[in-house]
Structures are given as C-alpha cells and as structure tokens.
Residue, then its C-alpha position, 0 to 999 in steps of 0.5 A: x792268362x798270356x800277355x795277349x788279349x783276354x778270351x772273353x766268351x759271351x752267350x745271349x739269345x737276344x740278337x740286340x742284347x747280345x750286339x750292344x754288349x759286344x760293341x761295349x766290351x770291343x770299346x773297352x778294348x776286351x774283344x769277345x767271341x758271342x754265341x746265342x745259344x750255350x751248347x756252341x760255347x761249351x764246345x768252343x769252352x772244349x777246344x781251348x780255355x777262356x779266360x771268362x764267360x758271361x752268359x744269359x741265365x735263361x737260354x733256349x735248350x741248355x741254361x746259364x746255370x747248366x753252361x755255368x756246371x758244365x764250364x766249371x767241369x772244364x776248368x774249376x777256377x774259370x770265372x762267370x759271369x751271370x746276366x740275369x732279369x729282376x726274378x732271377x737275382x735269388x736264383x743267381x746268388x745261389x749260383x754265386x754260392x756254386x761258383x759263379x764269379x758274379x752276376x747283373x742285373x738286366x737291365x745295366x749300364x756298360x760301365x757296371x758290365x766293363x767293371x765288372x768283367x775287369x775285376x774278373x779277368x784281375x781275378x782270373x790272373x791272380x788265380x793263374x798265379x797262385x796256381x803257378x806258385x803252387x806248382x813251384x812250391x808242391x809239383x815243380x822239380x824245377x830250380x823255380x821251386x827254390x829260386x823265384x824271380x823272373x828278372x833278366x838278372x835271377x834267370x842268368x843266375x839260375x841258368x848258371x846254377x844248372x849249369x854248374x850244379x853236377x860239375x862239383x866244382x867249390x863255389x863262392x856266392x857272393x851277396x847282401x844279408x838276406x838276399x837269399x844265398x842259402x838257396x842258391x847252396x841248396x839249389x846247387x846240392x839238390x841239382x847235383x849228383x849229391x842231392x840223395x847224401x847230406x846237405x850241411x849248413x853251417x853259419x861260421x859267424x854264429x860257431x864259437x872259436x873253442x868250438x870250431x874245430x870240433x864242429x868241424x872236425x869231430x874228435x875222439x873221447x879224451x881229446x879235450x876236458x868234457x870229451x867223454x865220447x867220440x864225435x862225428x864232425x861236420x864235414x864228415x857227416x856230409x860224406x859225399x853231400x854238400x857243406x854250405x859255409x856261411x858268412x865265411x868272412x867270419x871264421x877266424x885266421x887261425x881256423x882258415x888254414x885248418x879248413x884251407x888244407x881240408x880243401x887241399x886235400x880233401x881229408x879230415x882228421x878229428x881232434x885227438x886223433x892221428x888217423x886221416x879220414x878222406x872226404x868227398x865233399x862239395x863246398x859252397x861258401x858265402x858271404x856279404x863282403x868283398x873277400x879280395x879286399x879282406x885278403x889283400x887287407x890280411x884279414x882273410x887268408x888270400x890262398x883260402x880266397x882263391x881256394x873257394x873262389x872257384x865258382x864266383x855267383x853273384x846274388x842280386x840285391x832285392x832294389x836291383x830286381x824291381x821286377x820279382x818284388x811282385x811275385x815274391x810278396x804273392x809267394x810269401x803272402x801265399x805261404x803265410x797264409x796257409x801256415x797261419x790260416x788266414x786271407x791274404x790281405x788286399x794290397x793297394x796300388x799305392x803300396x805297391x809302388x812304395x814297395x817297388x821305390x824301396x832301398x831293401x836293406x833287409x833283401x828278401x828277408x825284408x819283405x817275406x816278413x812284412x808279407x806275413x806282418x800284413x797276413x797277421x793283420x798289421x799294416x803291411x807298411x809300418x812306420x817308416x815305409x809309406x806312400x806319401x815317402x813315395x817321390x822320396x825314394x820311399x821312406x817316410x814317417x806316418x804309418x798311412x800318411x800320404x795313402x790315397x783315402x779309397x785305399x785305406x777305406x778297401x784296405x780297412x772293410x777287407x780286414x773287417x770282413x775277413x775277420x768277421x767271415x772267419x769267426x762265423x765259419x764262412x756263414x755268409x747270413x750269420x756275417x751279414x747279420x754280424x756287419x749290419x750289410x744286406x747279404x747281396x752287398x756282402x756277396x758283392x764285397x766278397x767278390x770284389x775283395x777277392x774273399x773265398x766263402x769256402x776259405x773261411x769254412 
C-alpha cells in the first residue's frame, strides 16, 4: 500500500446490498470501486493491485470463492474478505483455511464491516512490509540491506557512503556504542571496488597490548618466546580489502605511531623481520568519543587523528531518529522470528509510544535485543521501561504498570494462542479443544492477532 487512499474492490449482486455497503465505507473515509458481478472485478484485479477485496460468496456466473482462488493467483498476500448468508458460514471457514482474510455474516452492522475492513487493510500494510524487509535482507543488492532507517538523517548517511565508498579514501565514523558503526564499515567495503577481497574487523579495545603488534603486524618464527612459525598479520591478510578499527580511541600511544606510519606508507613489516611488505589497503576506523579532545588532550596522537579523519561520517544516536524505531523493531522481530521459529508478538500502541519516548542508551543494539526478548515470550518492555513512564521521558518502575488493561489482556491471549497453536502443529480443532474457545472465535482471534495457521505447521 501507498501513502494514498486504500483501493478497496467490492462485488455484490444486489443493487440495495451493494449501494449501503459503499455509503458505509465512503463514510469511514475508505472510498471502494463496486461490481456486481465477479468477472469485472477480476479484470480490474488484472490491471492494477487492490489492497482488498469484499465479495458476496453467491454470485451470478463466477462465485465468491472461484474470485477469492482466482484473485489470490494475482496476488497471494491480497487480503478477502467473504460476505456470506447463514448456510454458508461452514462454507467460508474452509475458505478461511484457503486464504481468505475474513468472513461476515449476512445480515451485519456497518460497524463490524468498517472493523473489519480496517483490521485488513492493517493487514494488508504489515505484509507489504515484512516483504520490503525480505527483500532487503534476501534480494536487495542496495545499501538498504545493510543500513535500515529511512529518517531524513540515515538517508544523508547512506547517500553519502555511496558516494564515498569507491573512492578509497581512509574514514573516520564517528558514533555511540551500539548505533551500528560496524555496517556503515561494511557498507563502504561492500560498495567498493574491494567488496571480492577480505574484509578485517578488529576491536582495538578487546586486543591485548603484548599482542598487538603481532595481530597487527605478523611475525616470523623466533621473533618472540613461543613464536615457533611465521604469521601472517591482520593488515596483511586484508591485502587489497578493507580493515575496520574499531574504538580506535583504545589502542595505546605506543602502537599508534607503529599504525600511523602503516597509513603513511602504506607497507607493513612483520615482527622479527627486516623485509617491508606493501599493502593496499582501505582503513575505516571507529569510535565513540570526541577523537580531537583526546588529542589536544595528548591521549590520542593529533598526526594519527588527521590521518584517519579523512572522511568524517557521523552516526545518529537511535533518540535522534524516532522515525526508524518502527521499522527496525519490524526487522529485528522479523529475523528472530525466523532464526528461532517462533510468531512475532503483538505490540500494543501503548509500547510503541514508550519505545518512541525512549533515551536509547544501548542505540540499536538496545532495541534488536528487547526485539528478540519479546520474541522469546518475555515482556518486550522489562522493568524500567513502561507506558505509565511515558509523560516522563519513558522510564518507570513496574513491568505492565500504567499499560492500558485491553493491552495487556490482547498481549496476554495472543502469547497463549500462539503457544498453544505451536504445540498442536498449527491443528486449529485439536487448539480449540486445547483452549476451551469454539473454533470460529479461534479463527477470528487468529485473524485479528495476525496469527498464520501455515506458521505453526
């Protein structure tokens, strides 16, 4: 779906039928184009994408469920909605089972029809992004499969990584801990000329001094006590590639003038050795501090600074760009989901907003590891973090303090039946059993909760 008005197709061979439900829609501002018979609405199916389709199961020529195949053959992920009469509700369940979204019974209050048409077009905009996700992450050969944000900040960011990436120039990005600099290094190797040779990631906080300069440099047999072979360094396995150094702000003074004169000359010598190897190599360094204060401060070498601050990129801090919260919680739920087999849980509007009033300290690895918390089946705002801290600047005390009751009770039933569906395989009869729910408010619940059946099989 656009940002414009849904299209809505509606087919119903009664003039009266058809003529209330078009006023009752208009009014709830979802304008729809109405056929009374199926074949006109195939066709127009055939010239352009819905983003729903209501449709009388008994029709003249074509049916309901012969229009409800044939519209799934255009578009698989095109939700439908079945009107039906009394004798027909055994009929529509099994389409249910088939793929269609919904189904009412004839006759039914304009409310239950504007309902349910908004829960499907919801629906229909989930599922438009979960496959732009998918896309990214399986299809997209585009920055956007590594970077995700679409806030006016990320994309200035983006474009200027594409705008950088092949030129070969040294970087500096710049960033708080967890906002993601290591992709925006990737980003650059992968868009270069260097994306077939070796990309190097080393965390200059986590090498210890002894063992630096060997990680860095190699060294040959004898060069130190336990040296019994020859070693190819770090920088010298990255030949032609890129090396990532990250929180550079770490390394200590002694080794940034060995690295400063590797930037100079670019050629390396391995410990014990006299011979010089010539390297050819792009470096993209990192960190979380202000690297000028530290140098006019002398705890990070000023030369080796404006050595690697060729190319300053600044990182955005997660509070900064309220705009992509959304759509990383979508990603991040997504892929846990499918790495741990589980549903992606139901997110109220009342944690939204508290995730969007949130400081961020932890950036985007904060929030991809609430994401797979709240996959996991914990809470997916833990103490600390609540809806009642929401006027406060979002933090609190209470785990569900504050959360509007209808919330906790949706969030509560979902987790229930998805667990229970996922024990029974996805066995809709053996679940409704198991819950002690007749198996048309299972279906409804399933539907409204965005719940798969083929997920659980």
């Amino acid at each position: 779906m656009t940002d414009t008005a849904p299209r809505i197709l509606l087919v119903e061979d009664e003039d009266a039928v058809r003529l209330g439900i078009e006023q009752a829609l208009e009014l709830a501002d979802l304008p729809v184009l109405a056929f009374a018979a199926a074949e006109p609405a195939l066709a127009a199916l055939k010239v352009g994408p819905a983003d729903l389709l209501i449709t009388d199961v008994r029709l003249p020529g074509m049916d309901g469920l012969d229009l409800l195949r044939a519209a799934q053959g255009l578009d698989p992920d095109l939700p439908v909605v079945l009107m039906t009469g009394h004798g027909d509700i055994t009929m529509a369940v099994a389409a249910m089972r088939d793929g269609a979204y919904d189904f009412i019974e004839k006759p039914f209050a304009s409310e239950r029809l504007t309902a349910t048409v908004s829960r499907a077009l919801d629906r229909r905009r989930l599922s438009a992004e979960v496959r732009r996700l998918r896309r990214a992450l399986e299809g997209d050969d585009g920055i956007d499969s590594l970077i995700l944000g679409r806030s006016p900040a990320m994309r200035a960011l983006k474009n200027t990584i594409l705008q950088v990436a092949d030129t070969g120039a040294d970087v500096l990005v710049l960033g708080e801990t967890g906002s993601g600099k290591e992709m925006v290094a990737r980003a650059l190797h992968r868009f270069s000329a260097r994306a077939d040779r070796p990309f190097v990631a080393l965390n200059c906080g986590a090498i210890p001094e002894s063992m630096f300069e060997s990680e860095l440099f190699g060294h040959e047999a004898g060069a130190f006590t336990g040296a019994v072979k020859p070693r190819i360094g770090k920088l010298e396995f990255a030949d032609g590639g890129t090396v990532f150094l990250d929180e550079i702000e770490s390394m200590p003074l002694a080794l940034q003038v060995k690295l400063l004169r590797v930037l100079e000359e670019r050629r390396v010598e391995r410990l014990g050795s006299n011979r010089s190897i010539a390297l050819d190599v792009r470096f993209v360094a990192a960190t979380k501090v202000d690297l000028a204060a530290l140098a006019r401060d002398g705890k990070f070498r000023e030369d080796l600074y404006y050595r690697l601050n060729v190319v300053p990129l600044t990182l955005p801090p997660l509070r900064e760009r309220p705009d992509d919260i959304g759509l990383l919680l979508q990603h991040f739920m997504t892929q846990a989901a499918e790495t741990l087999g589980r549903v992606p849980p139901f997110v109220s509007e009342a944690e939204r907003q508290v995730l969007l009033t949130h400081s961020w300290p932890g950036n985007v690895r904060e929030l991809g590891n609430l994401a797979k918390r709240a996959v996991i089946g914990l809470p997916l705002l833990p103490g600390g973090l609540t809806p009642a801290a929401q006027a406060g600047g979002g933090i609190g005390t209470g785990d569900d303090a504050g959360a509007a009751l209808a919330d906790l009770v949706d969030g509560f039933e979902r987790r229930l039946i998805a667990d229970a569906m996922r024990r029974h395989h996805g066995d809709v009869t053996a679940v409704s059993a198991a819950l002690q729910v007749p198996r048309k408010t299972l279906y409804d619940k399933l539907k409204r909760f965005g719940l798969e059946i083929d997920s659980f099989r």
